[in-house]
N, CA, C and O of each residue as an XYZ file, in Angstrom:
412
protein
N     133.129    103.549    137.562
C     132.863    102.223    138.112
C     134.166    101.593    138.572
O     135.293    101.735    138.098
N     133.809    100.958    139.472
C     135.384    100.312    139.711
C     135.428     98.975    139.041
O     134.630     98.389    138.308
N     136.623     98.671    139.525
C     137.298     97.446    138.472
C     136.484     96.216    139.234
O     135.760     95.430    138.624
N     136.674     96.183    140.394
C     136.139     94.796    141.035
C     134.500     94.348    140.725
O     134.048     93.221    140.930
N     133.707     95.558    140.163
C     132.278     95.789    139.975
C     132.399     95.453    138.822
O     131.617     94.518    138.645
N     133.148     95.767    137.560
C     133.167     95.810    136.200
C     134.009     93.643    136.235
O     133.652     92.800    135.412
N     134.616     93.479    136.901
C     134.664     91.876    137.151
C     133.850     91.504    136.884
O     133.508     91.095    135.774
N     132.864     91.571    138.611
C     131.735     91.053    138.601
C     130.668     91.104    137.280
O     129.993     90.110    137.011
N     130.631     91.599    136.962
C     129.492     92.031    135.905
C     129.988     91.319    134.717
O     129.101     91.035    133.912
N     131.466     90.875    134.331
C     131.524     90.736    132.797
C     131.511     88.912    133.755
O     130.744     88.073    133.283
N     132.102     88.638    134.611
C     131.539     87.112    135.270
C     130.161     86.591    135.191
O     129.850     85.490    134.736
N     129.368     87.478    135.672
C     127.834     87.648    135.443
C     127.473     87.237    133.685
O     126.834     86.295    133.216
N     128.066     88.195    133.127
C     127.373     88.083    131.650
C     127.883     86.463    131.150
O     127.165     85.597    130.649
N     129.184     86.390    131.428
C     129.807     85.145    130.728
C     129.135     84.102    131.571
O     128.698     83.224    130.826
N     128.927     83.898    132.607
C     128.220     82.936    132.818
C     126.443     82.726    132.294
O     125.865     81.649    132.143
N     126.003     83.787    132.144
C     124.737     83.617    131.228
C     124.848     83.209    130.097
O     123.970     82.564    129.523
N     125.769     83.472    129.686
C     125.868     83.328    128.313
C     126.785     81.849    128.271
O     126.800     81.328    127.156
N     127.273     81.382    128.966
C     127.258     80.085    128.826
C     126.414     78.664    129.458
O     126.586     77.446    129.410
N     125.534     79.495    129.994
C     124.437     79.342    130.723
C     123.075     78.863    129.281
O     122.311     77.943    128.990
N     123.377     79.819    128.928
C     122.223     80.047    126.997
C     122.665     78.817    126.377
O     122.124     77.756    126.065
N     124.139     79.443    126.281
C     125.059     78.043    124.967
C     124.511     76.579    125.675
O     123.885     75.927    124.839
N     124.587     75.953    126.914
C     124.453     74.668    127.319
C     122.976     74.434    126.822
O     122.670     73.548    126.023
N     121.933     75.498    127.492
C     120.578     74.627    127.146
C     120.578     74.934    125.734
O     120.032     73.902    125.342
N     120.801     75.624    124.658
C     120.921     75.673    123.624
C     121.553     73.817    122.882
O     121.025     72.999    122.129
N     122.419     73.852    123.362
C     123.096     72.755    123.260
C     121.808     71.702    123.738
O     120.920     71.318    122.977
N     121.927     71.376    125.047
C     120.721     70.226    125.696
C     119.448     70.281    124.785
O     118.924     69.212    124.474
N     118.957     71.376    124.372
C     117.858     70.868    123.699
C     117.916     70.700    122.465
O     116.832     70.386    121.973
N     118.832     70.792    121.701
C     119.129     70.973    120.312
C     118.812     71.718    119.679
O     118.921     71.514    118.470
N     118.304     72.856    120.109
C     118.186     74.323    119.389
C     119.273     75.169    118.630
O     119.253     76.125    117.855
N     120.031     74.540    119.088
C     121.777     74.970    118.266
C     121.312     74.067    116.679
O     120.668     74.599    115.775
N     121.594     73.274    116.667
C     121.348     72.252    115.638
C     120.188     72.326    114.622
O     120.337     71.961    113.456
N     118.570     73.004    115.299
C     118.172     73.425    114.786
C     118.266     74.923    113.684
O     118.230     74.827    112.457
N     118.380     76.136    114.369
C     118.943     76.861    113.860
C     119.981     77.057    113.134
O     120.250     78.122    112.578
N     120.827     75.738    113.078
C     122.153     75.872    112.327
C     121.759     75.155    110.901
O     122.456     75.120    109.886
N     120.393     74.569    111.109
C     119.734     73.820    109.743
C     118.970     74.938    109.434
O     119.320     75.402    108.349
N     117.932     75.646    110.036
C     117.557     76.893    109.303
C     118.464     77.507    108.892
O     118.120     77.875    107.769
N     119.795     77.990    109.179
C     120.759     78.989    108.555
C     121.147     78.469    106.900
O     120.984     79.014    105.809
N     121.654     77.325    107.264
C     121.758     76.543    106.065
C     120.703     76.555    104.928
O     121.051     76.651    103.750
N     119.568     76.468    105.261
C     118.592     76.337    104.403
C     118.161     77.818    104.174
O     117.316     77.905    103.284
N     118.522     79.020    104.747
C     117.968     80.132    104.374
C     119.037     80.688    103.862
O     118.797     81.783    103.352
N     120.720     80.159    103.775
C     121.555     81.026    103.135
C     121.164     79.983    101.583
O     121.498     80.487    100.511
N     120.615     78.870    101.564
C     120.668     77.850    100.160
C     119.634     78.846     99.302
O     119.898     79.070     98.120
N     118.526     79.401     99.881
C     117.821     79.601     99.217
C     118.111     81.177     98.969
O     117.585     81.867     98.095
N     119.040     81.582     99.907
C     119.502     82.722     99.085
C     120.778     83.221     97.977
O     121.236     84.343     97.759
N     121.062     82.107     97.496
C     122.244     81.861     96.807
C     123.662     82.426     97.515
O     124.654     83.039     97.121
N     123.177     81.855     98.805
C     124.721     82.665     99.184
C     126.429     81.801     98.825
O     127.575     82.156     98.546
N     125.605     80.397     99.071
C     126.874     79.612     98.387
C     127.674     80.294     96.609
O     128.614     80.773     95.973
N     126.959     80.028     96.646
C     127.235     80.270     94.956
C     127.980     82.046     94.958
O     128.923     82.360     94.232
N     127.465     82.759     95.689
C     127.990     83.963     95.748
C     129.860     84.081     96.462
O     130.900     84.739     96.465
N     129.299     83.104     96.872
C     130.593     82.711     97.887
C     131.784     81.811     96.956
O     132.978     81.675     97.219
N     131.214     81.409     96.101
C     132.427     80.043     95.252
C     132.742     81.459     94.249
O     133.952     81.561     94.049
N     131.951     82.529     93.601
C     132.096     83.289     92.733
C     133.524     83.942     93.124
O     134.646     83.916     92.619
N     132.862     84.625     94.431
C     133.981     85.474     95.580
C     135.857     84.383     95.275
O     136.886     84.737     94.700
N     135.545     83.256     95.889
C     136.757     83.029     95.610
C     137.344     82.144     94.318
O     138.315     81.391     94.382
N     136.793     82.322     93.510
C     137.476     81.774     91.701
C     137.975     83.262     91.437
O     138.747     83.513     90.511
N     137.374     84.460     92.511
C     138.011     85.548     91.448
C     139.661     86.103     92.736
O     140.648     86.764     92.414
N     139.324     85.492     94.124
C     140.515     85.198     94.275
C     141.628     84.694     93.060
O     142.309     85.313     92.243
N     141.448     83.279     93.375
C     142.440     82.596     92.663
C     142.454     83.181     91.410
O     143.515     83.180     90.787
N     141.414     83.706     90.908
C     142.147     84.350     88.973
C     142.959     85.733     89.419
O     143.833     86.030     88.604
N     142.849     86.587     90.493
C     143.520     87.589     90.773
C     145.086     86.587     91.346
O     145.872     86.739     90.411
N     145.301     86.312     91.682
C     146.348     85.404     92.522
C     146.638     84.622     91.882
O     147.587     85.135     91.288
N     146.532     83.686     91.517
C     146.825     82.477     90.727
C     146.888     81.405     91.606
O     147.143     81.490     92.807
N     146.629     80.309     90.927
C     146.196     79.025     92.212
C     147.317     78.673     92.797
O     147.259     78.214     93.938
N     148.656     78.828     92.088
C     149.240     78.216     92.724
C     150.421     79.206     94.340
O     151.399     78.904     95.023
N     149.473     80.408     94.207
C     149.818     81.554     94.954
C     148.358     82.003     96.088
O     147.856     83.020     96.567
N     148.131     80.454     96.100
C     146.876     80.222     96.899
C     146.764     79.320     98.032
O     146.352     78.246     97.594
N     146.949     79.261     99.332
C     146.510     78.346     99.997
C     145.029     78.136    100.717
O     144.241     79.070    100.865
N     144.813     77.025    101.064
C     143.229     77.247    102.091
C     143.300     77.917    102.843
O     142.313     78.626    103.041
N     144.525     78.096    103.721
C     144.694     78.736    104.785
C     144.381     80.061    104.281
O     143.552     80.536    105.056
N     144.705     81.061    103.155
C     144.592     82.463    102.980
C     143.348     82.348    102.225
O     142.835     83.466    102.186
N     142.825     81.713    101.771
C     141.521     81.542    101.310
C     140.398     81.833    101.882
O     139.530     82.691    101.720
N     140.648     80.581    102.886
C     139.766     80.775    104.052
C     139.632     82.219    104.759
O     138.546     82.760    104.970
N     140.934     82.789    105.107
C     141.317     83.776    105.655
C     140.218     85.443    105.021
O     139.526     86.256    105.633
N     140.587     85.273    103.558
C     140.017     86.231    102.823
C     138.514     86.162    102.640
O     137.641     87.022    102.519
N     138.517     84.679    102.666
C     136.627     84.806    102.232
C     136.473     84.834    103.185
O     137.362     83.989    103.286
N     136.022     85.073    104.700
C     135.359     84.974    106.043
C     134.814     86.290    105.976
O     133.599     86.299    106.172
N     135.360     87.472    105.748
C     134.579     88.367    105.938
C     133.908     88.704    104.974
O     133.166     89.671    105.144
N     133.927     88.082    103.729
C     132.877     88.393    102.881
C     131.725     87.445    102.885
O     130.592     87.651    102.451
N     132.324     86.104    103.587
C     130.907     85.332    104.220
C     129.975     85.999    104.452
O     128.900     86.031    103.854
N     130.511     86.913    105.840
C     129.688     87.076    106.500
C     128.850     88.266    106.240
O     127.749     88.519    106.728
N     129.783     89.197    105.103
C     128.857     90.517    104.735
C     127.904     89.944    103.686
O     126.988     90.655    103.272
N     128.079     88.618    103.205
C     126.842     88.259    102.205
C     125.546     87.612    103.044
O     124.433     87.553    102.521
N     125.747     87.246    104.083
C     124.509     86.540    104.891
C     123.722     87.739    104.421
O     124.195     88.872    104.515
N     122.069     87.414    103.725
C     120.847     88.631    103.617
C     120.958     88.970    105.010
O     121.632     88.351    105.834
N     120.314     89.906    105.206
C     120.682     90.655    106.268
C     118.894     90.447    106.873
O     118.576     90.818    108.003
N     117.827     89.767    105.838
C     116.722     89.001    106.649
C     116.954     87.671    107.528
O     116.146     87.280    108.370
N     117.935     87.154    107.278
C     118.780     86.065    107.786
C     118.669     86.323    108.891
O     117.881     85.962    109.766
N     120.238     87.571    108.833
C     120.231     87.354    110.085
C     119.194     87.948    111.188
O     119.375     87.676    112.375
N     118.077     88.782    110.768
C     116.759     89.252    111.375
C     116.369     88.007    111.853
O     116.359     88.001    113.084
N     115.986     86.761    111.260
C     115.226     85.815    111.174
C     115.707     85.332    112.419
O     115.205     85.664    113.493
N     116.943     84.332    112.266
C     118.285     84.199    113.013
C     117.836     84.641    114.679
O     117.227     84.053    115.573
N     118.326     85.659    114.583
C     117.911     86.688    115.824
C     116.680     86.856    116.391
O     116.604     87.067    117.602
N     115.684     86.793    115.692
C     114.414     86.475    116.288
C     114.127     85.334    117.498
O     113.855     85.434    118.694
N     114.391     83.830    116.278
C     114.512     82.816    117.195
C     115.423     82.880    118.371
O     115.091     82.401    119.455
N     116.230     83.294    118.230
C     117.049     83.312    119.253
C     116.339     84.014    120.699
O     116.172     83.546    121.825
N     116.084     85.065    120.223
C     115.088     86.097    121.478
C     113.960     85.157    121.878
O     113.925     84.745    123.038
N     113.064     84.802    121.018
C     112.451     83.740    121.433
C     112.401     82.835    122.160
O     111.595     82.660    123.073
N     113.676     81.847    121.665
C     113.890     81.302    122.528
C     114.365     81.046    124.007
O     114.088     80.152    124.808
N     115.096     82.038    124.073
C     115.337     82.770    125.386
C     114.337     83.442    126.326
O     114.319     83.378    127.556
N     113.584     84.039    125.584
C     111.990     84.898    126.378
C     111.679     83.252    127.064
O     111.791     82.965    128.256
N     111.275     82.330    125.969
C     110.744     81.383    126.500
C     111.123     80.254    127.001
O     110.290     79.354    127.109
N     112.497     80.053    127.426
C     113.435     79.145    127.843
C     113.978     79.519    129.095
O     114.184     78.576    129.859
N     114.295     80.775    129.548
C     115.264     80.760    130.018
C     114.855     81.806    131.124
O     115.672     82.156    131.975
């Protein structure tokens, strides 16, 4: 493929896709889904899995060999490997959905 075709095409995608994000945005479907996420990681104890994750930081480290900044840093990817993985099915559904029927 050539380069000027492979442009076009990733221009193409990024503009759909910020094309999604706006009406996402305009209708508040962002906002919605970001309250289902919330409420489906609450009910899956993911918080709590997540405060566990980093107290055993800081007891490996010691607090005062701790900042938010590396905190933050370290727990993000275990955030995200704790989301149930029906979540993010769920998640993803609406999303297709909404798109089949939005867009």
């Amino acid at each position: 493929m050539s380069s000027d075709y492979q442009n076009e095409k990733k221009k193409r995608e990024l503009q759909k896709k910020n094309q999604i994000n706006q009406k996402f945005e305009e209708t508040g479907e962002k906002e919605r889904l970001k309250e289902l996420l919330r409420m489906r990681l609450r009910e899956s104890g993911w918080r709590d899995k997540l405060r566990e994750h980093g107290k055993v930081i800081i007891d490996k480290r010691g607090l005062n060999n701790v900042t938010v900044d590396s905190l933050v840093e370290e727990m993000t990817p275990k955030a995200r490997e704790l989301v149930p993985d029906y979540v993010k099915k769920e998640l993803l559904q609406h999303i297709r959905e909404y798109i089949e029927k939005n867009m």
